[in-house]
C-alpha positions in Angstrom: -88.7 -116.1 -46.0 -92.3 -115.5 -45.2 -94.1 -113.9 -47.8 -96.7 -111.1 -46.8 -99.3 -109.0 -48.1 -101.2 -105.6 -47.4 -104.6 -105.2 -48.3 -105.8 -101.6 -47.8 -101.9 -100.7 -48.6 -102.7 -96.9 -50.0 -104.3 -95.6 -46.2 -102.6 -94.7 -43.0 -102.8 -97.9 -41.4 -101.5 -99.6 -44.5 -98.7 -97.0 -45.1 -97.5 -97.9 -41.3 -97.4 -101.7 -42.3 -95.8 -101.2 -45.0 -93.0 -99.3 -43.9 -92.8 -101.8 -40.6 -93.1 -105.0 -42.9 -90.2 -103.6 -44.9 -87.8 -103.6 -42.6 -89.1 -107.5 -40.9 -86.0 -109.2 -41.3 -88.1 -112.3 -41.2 -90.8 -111.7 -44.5 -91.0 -110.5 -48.0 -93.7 -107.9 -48.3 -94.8 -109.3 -51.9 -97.9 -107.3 -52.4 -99.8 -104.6 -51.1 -103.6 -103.7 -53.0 -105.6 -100.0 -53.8 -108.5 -100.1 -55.8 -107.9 -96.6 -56.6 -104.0 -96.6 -56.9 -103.6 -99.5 -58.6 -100.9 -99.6 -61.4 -99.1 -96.7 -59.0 -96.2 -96.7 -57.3 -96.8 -97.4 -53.8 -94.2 -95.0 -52.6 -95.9 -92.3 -54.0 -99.1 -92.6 -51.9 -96.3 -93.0 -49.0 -93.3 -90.7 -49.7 -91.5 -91.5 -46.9 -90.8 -95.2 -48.4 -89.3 -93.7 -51.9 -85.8 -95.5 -52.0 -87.2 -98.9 -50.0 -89.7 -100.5 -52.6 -90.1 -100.5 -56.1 -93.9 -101.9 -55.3 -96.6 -100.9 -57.2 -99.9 -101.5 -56.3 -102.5 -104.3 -57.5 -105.8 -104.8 -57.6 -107.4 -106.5 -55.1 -109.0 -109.0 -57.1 -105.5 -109.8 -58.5 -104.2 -110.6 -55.6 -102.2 -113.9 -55.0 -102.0 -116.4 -52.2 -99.5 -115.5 -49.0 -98.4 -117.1 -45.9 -99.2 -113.9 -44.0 -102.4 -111.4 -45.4 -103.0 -108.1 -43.6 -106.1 -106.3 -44.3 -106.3 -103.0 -43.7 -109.7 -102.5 -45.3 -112.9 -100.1 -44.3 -115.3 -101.2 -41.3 -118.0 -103.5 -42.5 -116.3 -104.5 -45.8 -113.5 -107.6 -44.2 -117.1 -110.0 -42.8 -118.3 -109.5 -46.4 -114.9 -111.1 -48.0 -114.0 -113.3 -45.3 -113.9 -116.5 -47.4 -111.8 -114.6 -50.1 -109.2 -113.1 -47.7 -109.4 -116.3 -45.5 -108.7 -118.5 -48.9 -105.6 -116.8 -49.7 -103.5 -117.5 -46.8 -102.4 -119.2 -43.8 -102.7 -116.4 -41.0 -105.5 -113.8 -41.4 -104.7 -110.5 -39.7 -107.6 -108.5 -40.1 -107.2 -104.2 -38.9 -110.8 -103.5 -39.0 -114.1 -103.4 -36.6 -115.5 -106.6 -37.9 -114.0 -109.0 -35.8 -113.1 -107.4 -32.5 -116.8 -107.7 -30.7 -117.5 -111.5 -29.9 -121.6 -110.9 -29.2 -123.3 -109.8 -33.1 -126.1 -108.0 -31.4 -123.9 -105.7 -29.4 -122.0 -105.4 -33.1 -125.1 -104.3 -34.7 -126.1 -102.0 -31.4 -122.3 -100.2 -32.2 -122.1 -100.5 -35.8 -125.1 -99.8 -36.7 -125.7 -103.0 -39.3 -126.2 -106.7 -38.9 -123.2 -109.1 -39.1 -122.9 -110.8 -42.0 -120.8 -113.3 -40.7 -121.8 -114.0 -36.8 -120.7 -117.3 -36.4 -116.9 -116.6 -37.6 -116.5 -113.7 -34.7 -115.5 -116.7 -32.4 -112.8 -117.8 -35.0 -110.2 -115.1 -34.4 -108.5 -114.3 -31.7 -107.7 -110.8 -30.0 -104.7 -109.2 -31.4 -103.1 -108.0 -28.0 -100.6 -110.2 -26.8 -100.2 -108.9 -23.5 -103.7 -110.6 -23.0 -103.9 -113.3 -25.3 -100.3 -114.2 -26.1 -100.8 -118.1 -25.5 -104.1 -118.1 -27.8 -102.2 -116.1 -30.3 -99.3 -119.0 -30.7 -102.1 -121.2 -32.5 -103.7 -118.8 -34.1 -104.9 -118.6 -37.8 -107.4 -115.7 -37.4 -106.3 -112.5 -35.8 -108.0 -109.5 -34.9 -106.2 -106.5 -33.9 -108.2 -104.4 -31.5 -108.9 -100.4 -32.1 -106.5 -97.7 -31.2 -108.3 -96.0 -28.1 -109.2 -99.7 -27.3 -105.8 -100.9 -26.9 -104.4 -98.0 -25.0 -107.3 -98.2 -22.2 -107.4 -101.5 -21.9 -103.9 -101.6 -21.6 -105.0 -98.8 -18.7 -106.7 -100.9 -17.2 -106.4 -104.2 -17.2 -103.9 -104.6 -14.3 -106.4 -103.0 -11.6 -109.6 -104.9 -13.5 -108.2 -108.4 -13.4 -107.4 -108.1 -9.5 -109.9 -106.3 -8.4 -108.5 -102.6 -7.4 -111.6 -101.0 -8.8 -115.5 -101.3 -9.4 -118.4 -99.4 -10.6 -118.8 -97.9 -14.0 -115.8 -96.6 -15.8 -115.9 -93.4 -17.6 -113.1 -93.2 -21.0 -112.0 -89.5 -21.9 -110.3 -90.1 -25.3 -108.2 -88.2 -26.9 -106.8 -88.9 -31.1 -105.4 -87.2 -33.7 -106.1 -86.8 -37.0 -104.7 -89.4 -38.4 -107.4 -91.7 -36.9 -109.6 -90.4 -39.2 -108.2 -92.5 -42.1 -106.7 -90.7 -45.5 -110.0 -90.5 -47.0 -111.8 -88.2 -44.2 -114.4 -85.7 -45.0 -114.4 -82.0 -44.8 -114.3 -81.2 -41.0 -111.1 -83.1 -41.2 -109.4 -80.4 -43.2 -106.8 -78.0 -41.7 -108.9 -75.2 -42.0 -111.4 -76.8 -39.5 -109.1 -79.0 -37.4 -106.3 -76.5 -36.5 -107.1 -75.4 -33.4 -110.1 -77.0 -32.5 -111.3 -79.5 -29.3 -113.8 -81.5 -31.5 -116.0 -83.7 -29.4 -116.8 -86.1 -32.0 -118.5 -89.1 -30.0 -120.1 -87.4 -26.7 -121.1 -91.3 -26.5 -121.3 -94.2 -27.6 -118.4 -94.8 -29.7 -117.8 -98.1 -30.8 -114.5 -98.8 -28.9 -116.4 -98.7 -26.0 -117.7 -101.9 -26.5 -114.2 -103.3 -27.0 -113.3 -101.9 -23.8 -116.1 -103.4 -21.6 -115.5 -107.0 -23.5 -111.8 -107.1 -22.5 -112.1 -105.7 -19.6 -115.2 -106.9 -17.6 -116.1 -103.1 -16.1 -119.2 -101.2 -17.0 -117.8 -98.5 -19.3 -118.8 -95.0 -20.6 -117.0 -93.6 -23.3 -116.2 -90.0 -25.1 -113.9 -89.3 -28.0 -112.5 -86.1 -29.0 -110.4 -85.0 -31.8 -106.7 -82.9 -31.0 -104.6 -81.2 -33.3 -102.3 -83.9 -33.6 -101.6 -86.4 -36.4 -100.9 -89.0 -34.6 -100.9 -90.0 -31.2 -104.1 -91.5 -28.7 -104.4 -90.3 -25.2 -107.2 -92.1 -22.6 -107.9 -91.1 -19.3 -110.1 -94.0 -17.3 -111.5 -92.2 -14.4 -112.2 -95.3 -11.9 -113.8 -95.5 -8.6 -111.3 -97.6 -6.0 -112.5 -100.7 -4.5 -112.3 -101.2 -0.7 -108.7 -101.8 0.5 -107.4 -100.5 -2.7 -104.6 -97.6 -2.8 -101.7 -96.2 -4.8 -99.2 -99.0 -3.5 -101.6 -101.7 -4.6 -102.0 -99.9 -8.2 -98.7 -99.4 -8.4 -97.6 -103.1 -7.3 -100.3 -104.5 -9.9 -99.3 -102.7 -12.7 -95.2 -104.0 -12.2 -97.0 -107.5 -11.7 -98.3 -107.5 -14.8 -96.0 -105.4 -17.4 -92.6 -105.9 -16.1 -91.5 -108.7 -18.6 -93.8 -107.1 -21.4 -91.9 -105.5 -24.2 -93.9 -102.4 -25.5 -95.8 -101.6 -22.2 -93.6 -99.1 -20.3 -95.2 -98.2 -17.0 -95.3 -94.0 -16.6 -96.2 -92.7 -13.3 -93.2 -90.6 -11.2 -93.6 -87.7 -9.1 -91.7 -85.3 -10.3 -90.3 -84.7 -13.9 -91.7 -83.0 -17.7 -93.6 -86.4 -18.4 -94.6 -88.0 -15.2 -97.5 -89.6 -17.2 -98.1 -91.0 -20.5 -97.5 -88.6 -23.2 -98.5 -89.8 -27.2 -95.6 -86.9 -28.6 -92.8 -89.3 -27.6 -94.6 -92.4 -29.0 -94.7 -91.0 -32.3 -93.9 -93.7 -34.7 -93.2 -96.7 -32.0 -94.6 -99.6 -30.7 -94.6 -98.7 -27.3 -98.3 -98.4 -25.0 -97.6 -96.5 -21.7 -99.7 -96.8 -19.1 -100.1 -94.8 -15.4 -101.8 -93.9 -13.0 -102.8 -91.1 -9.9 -104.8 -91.8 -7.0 -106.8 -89.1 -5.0 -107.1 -90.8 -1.9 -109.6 -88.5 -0.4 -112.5 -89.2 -3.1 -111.1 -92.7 -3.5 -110.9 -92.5 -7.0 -108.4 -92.9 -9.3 -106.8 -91.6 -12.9 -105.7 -94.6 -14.9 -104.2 -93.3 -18.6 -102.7 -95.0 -21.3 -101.2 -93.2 -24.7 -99.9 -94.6 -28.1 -99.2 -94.4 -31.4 -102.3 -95.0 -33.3 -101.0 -96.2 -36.4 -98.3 -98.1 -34.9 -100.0 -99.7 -31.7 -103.1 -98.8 -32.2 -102.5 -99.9 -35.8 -99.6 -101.6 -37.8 -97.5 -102.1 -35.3 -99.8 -104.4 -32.9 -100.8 -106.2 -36.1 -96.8 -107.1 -36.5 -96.2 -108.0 -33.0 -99.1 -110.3 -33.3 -98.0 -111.8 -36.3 -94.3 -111.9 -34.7 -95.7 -114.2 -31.4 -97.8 -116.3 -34.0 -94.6 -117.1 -36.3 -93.0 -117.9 -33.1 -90.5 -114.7 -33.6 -89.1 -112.3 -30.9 -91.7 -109.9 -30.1 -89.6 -106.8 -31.1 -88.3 -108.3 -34.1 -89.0 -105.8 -36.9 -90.2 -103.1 -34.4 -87.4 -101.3 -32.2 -88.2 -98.1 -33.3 -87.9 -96.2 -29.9 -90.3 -92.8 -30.6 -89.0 -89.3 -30.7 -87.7 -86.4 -28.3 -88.1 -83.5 -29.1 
């Protein structure tokens, strides 16, 4: 049995791992660390565990060596404890910023600090198997990608890669509150969220970055805040190139995700959801992706929507550790969403 650990267990992205990790027929989840909660039961930061761990959480200096560490830990704070997390353990899966950007000035430009550790960003590898799944197989360092980063690359990587489109891209993102992590500040309170359209990043927002490395394309991005918990929503307005249409988008996007296991492709012209809808994601692994053409101004909708803690989160983190280990993809993560 492989044994894995959480750090970062007590937040939202560590309460998702958990719970997934927990039901990996393939590991033991033998620790999970909270500064703060230490000493605690870790079901009682996540209630919806009580009955499936009698964990409590340690320290994070306490922690022992793995064959799998997860770290789930602030922006900025994983470069700064790289040789400590990176000692403990075979396969480094690290959730934050830190390691996602491969060019430290552009890191600095978005983050808005110097990297402590530039010449490590090259050492881990994108955690998003549908574009890196052969890199990922001999892979000690992984680093999972961010939630509105995933879903529009995901977006749009089929027309990128061959071609469909050109000019600058403009991302319209959409999250819940739950992206906010467990320890957000006052405007994150139901008082001031219920309700409200919050435009929280007119622009640069550091996912943009992500976007425009994986991708290749020019890209513009805003981010707003939805009454939702969970659930991330992108539309990628896109300019078509020359000879490009809705066949071609349509025929690219079954090129590319027909044999992939959690990207479902969403675009029909009739139905409730004929595109990608986050409420029937909630709590899966899925990404779906879609698309509408106006033909007349030659431009195109391309929109993705997951589950940001799952996905965007925990669950991407998993599926990368599952093509690592050498596991079926799916293994520990068939949960299928929800209706209604």
């Amino acid at each position: 049995m492989t044994r894995v650990a959480v750090v970062g267990g007590a937040g939202y992205i560590g309460g998702d791992l958990i719970r997934i990790l927990l039901g990996h027929p393939e590991v033991e989840l033998v620790a999970a660390t909270s500064r703060t909660l230490a000493g605690r039961r870790v079901d009682g930061a996540h209630p919806n565990l009580r009955g499936l761990t009698d964990l409590t959480f340690v320290e994070p200096d306490r922690l022992g060596r793995c064959d799998v560490l997860f770290t789930a830990v602030p922006h900025r704070e994983s470069m700064g404890q790289l040789g400590r997390f990176a000692a403990l353990t075979d396969l480094l899966i690290d959730l934050s910023g830190d390691f996602r950007l491969r060019d430290p000035e552009v890191f600095a430009a978005y983050y808005g600090v110097e990297h402590t550790a530039p010449g490590e960003l090259a050492s881990f590898t994108p955690g998003l198997p549908e574009l890196h799944r052969k890199e990922l197989i001999g892979a000690d360092r992984i680093s999972v990608p961010g939630c509105m980063a995933t879903a529009a690359v995901l977006a749009l990587h089929p027309a990128a890669v061959e071609g469909l489109v050109t000019g600058e891209v403009t991302v319209d993102a959409r999250t819940g509150s739950s992206g906010s992590g467990v320890s957000a500040g006052a405007e994150n309170l139901h008082a001031e969220r219920s309700g409200a359209l919050r435009v929280f990043a007119p622009h640069g927002h550091r996912h943009e970055a992500e976007i425009a490395q994986a991708t290749g394309l020019p890209t513009r991005m805003t981010a707003t805040g939805v009454e939702a918990v969970r659930g991330v929503q992108v539309l990628c307005r896109v300019a078509l190139a020359d000879g490009a249409d809705e066949r071609a988008l349509r025929a690219a996007y079954r090129r590319h995700y027909a044999d992939e296991p959690f990207v479902r492709v969403v675009a029909h012209k009739r139905g409730q959801y004929r595109y990608p809808e986050p409420k029937l994601l909630s709590g899966s692994n899925f990404c779906d992706v879609g698309f509408a053409v106006d033909p007349a101004a030659r431009h195109a909708l391309l929109i993705g929507a997951l589950d940001n803690l799952v996905k965007g989160g925990g669950g991407g983190a998993v599926q990368s550790m599952n093509v690592r280990m050498g596991w079926p993809e799916r293994t520990g993560l068939g949960f299928p969403g929800l209706h209604p």
